[in-house]
N, C-alpha and C positions, 0 to 999 in steps of 0.2 A: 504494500500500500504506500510508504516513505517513498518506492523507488517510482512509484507511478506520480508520485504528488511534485516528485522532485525533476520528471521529465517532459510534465507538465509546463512545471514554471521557467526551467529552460528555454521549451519552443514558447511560451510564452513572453519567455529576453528576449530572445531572436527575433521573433515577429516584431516586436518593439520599434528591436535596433537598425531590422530592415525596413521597416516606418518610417525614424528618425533619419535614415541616408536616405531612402526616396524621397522624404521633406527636408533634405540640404543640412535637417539640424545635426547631425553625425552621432555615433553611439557615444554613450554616458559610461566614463571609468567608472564610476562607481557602483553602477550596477554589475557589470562586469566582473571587480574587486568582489561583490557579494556571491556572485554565481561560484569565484572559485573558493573561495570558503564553505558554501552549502557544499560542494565535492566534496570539501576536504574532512568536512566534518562526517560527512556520512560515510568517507570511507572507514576513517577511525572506529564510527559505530558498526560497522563491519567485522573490521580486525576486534574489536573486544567481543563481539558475539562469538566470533570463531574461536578465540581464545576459550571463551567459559565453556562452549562444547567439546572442546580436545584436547585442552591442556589435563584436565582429572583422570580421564581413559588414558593418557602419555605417559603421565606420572603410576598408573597403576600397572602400565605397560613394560614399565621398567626393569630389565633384568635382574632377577635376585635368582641366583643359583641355589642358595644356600636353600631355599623354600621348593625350589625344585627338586633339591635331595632328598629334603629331609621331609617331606611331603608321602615319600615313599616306604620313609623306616617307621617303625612298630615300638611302642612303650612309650619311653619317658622320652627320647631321641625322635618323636615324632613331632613336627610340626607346618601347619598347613596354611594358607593362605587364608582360610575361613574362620579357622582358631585367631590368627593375631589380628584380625583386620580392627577389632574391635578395643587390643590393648591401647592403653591411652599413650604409652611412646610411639608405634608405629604410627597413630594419628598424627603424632608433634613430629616425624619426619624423622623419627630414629629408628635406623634400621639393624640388622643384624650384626654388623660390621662395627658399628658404634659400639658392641660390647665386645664382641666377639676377633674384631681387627678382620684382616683379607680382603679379598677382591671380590665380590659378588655378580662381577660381572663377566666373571669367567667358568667353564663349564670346564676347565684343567684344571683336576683337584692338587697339583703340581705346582699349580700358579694361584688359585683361590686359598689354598689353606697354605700359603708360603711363609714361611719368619716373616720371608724380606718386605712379605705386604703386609704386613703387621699383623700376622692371625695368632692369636691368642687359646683357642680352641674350649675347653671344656675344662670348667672353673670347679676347685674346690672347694667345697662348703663355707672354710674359716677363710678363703677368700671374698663370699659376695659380700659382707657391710663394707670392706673395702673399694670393690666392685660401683656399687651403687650409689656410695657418697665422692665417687667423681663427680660425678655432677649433682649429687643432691648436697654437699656440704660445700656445695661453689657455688655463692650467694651471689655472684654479678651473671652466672648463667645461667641460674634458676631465674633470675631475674626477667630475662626473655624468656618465661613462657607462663610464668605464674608469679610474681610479687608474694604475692601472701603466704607464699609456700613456706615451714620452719626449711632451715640448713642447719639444724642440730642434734640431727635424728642420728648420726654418728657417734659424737660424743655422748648422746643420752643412752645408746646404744651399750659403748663400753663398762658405762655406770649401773648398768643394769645385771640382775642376778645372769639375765641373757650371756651376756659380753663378757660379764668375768668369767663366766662359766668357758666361755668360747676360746678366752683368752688363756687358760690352762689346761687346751686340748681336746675339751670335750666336745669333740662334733657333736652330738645328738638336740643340743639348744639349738633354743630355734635360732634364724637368719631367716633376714627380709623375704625370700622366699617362699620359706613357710608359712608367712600370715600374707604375703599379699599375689604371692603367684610367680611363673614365670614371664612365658608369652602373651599369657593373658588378663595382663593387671590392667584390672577396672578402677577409676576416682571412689573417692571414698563414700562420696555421696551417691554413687548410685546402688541400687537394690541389690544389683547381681554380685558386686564386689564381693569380697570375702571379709572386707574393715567394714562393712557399711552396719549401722549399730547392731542392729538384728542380727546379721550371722556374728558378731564378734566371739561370742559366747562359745560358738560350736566350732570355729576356730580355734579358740584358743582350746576346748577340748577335742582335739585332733592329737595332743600330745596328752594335755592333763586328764584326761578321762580313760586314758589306755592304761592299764594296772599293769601290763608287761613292758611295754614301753618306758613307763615312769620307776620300776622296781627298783632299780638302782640308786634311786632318788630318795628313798626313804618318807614320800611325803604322801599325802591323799589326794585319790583318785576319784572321790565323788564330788568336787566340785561345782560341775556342771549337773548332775542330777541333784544338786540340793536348790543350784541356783535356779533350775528350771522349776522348782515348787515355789518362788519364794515370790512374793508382793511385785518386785522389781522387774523380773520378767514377765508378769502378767502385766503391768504397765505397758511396758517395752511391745512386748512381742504380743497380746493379745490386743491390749486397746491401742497400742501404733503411738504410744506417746515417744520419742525419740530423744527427748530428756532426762528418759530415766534412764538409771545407771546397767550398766553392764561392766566388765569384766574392766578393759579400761580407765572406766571411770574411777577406779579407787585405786587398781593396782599402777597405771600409768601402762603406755603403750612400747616404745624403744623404748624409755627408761624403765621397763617393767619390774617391779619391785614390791613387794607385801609392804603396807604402812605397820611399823611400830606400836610397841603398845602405848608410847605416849603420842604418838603422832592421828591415832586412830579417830579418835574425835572431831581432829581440824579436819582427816577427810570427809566424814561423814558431815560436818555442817558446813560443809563448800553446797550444799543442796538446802539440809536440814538446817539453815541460818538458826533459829531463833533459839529451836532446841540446842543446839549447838552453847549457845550464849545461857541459855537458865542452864544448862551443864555445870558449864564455868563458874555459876555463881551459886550451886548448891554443894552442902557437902560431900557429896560424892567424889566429887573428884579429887581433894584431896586423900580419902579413904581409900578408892581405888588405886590413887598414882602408890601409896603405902603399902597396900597388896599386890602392886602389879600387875594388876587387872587392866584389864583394855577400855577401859568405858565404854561407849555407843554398844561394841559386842557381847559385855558382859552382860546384857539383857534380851540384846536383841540376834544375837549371833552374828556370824559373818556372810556366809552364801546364802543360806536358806531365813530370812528374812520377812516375815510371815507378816501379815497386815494387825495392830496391834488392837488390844480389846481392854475394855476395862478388868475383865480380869487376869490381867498381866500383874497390875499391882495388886496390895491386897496380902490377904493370908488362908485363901481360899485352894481349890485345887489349880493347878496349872499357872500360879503367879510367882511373877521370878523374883521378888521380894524373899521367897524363903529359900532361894540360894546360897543368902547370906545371915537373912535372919532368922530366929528363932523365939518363940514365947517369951516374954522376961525383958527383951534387951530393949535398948532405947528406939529403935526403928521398928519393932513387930507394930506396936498400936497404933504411932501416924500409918504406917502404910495400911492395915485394917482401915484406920478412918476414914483414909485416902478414897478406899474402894467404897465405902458405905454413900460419902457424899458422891462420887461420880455416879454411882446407881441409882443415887435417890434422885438426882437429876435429871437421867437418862427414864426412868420409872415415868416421873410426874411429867416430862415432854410427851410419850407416847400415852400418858391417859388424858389430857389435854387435846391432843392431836387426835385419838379417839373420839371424845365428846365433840370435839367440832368438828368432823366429819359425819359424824351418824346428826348431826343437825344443820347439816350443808345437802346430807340426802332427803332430808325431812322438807327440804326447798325453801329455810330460813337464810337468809345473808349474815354470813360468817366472814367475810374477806381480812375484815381490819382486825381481828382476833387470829386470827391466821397468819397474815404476815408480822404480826405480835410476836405470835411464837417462836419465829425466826430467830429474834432477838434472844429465845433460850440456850437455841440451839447454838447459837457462835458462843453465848456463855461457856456449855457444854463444850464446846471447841477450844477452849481459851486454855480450861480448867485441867485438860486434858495436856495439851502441851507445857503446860506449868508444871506439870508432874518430875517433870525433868529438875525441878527445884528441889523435889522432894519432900519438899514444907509445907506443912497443912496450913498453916497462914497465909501463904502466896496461895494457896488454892481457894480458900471459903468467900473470899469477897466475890468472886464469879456466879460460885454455888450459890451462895446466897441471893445475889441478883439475878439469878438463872431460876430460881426457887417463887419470887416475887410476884416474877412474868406469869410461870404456869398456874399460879394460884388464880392471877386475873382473868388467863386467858379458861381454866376450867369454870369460875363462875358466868363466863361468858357463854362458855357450852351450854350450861345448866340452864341460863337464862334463855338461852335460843329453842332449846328444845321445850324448855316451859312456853314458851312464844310458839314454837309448835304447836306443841300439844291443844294450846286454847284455838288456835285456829281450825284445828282438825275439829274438836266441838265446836265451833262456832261455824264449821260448814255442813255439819253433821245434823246441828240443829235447824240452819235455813233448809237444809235439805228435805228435813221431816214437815217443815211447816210449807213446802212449797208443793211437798206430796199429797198433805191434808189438802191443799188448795185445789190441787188437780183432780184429787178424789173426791170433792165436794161438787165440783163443775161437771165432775161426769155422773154423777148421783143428779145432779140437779136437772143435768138435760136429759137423764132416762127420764124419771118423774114427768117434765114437759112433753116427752115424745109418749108416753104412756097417755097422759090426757089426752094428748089429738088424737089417740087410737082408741080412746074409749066410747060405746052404741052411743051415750045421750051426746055430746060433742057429733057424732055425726048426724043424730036426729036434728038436734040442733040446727045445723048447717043447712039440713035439708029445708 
């Protein structure tokens, strides 16, 4: 259509300028000037169309031997043009030879796998962090392709149980490899990756979940089956929340490392802020730094991480208050109390919540008693996270004003349903007297229709 429009307004110069010299006026540079710039412009749009259809097919056309061989071999020494197409170096223009060294452009395994072309071949294990932070720990060449990328995955690497391990011979720790792939490492944000938060877990139990693998290690192997019961992964992995913690998130990733038992806490409330901070500020935590207890785990464990309940605290069956304590001692009775006020509160929310509902279905308006009780419930919310205090005093002001609400909010029940109820008589009654009404009106025109049909009314008539 451009080329029709464009030879168009050519013979339409022409004719012009054979005009202007039949009328003596002669042709105009300037149009002229304009005719060979529309050329020139349109060729260029030419050349860039032709570009974006053949330059991609050229570039994919490119000779790479190395895929051609190895295309044909079987195991681990296999790989295909359909496997890498999708790792994110082969996107960014790195190809085999950028790890590997050689000529890829030659089909003479004489000349492709040569020293003198730089081939390097097939890399030892406690070679690849070395390997990989060639360009990942050269921050002016990561630069071109990603800024925001760390260049300190090396050095976090060596500081890790990983890297010292690595670094005293024990091939069997992991290396980059292991958690992110060969040929076919995916960004971290996509789904299919192996780092992407969801599989992290199952990665990393690739090594820690194997009992022969890890035997040598003297450590445990159910990691991952504890993790996969615990609050965190049902976060994670059932409801898709992508902030909640996984394996990295506490142990670290290259710097992978178990936190300390005084360290324990500060991981835990890089999430859990607040609880973190009434930690800090109740007895516990000097007690425990004393027994060398871990805090945060000392209640809550460490993998399997269970969604918590009122009766955690307490002195009841199942509360981890009697881990430590016992009948008698100074901690048995606040934490009993402890449990008494959060249940009394939790009790008197759901009998409040009861009465105005069975007076919401009675079809009285309940709303502003309702959203009332709200305000217990964040009580209940408050009273709960303050446990971390441990102090019955930091707790009762909540309970108490959480206590206040349901008292109001139950006589408001009471009230609605009495407001029920007399409505329910009071339609119960119109009802009976509009039935007398009806049943009077139909007595009354039998009786009328009975006189027109009685002999003297018709003698009458006659």
């Amino acid at each position: 259509m451009m080329t029709a429009n464009f030879c168009m307004n050519e013979k339409g110069m022409r004719f012009s300028l054979r005009s202007r010299v039949a009328s003596g006026a002669g042709p105009t540079l300037g149009n002229h000037g304009e005719a060979r710039q529309a050329k020139i412009k349109f060729a260029l749009f030419l050349c860039g169309v032709l570009f974006l259809l053949f330059a991609s097919p050229l570039r994919a056309q490119t000779k790479n031997s190395c895929l051609d061989c190895h295309s044909k071999l079987e195991g681990a020494m296999r790989v295909t043009s359909e496997s890498i197409q999708s790792d994110v170096h082969a996107q960014k223009g790195i190809t085999c030879t950028s790890c590997h060294g050689g000529d890829a452009s030659s089909d003479d395994k004489s000349k492709s796998m040569s020293p003198a072309a730089g081939y390097l071949g097939q890399f030892d294990r406690k070679q690849i962090p070395e390997l990989c932070a060639k360009c990942h720990s050269d921050a002016a060449y990561m630069r071109g392709f990603n800024p925001s990328l760390r260049t300190d995955q090396l050095s976090e690497y060596h500081a890790s149980v990983h890297g010292q391990m690595l670094a005293k011979g024990d091939d069997k720790v992991a290396v980059c490899i292991d958690c992110h792939g060969v040929h076919d490492i995916l960004p971290p944000d996509d789904p299919r990756s192996t780092v992407y938060p969801v599989n992290v877990a199952p990665t990393c139990g690739k090594c820690h979940a194997n009992a022969e693998y890890m035997k040598a290690y003297n450590i445990p192997t159910d990691q991952l089956a504890l993790y996969n019961a615990s609050v965190h992964h049902t976060e994670l992995v059932e409801k898709g929340d992508l902030s909640a913690p996984t394996c990295t998130t506490c142990h670290g990733s290259h710097g992978a490392a178990p936190p300390g038992v005084k360290s324990v806490a500060n991981v835990c409330s890089t999430c859990h802020v607040i609880q973190g901070q009434m930690y800090a500020a109740g007895p516990h935590k000097i007690a425990f730094e004393r027994m060398g207890l871990g805090s945060c785990v000392t209640c809550h464990t460490n993998h399997q991480i269970v969604h918590p309940t009122d009766a955690f605290i307490g002195t009841g069956a199942g509360a981890v208050c009697l881990n430590c304590h016992i009948e008698g001692d100074t901690g048995y009775g606040p934490a009993n109390q402890m449990n008494k006020e959060l249940t009394g509160l939790a009790a008197a929310i759901a009998r409040s919540n009861d009465i105005l509902t069975r007076a919401e279905e009675a079809g009285v308006e309940v709303g502003d008693a309702q959203l009332e009780l709200t305000e217990a419930r964040d009580d209940l919310t408050k009273a709960r996270v303050e446990i971390h205090t441990v102090t019955l005093s930091q707790i009762e002001p909540d309970i108490q004003a959480g206590m206040q609400v349901t008292q109001k909010t139950w006589k408001a029940g009471q009230a609605a349903l009495a407001e029920g109820a007399y409505r329910r008589k009071g339609l119960l009654f119109s009802s009976a007297a509009v039935l007398l009404v009806l049943i009077g009106l139909w007595l009354k025109i039998r009786d009328l229709e009975t006189i027109d049909d009685s002999p003297n009314t018709k003698e009458e008539g006659q």
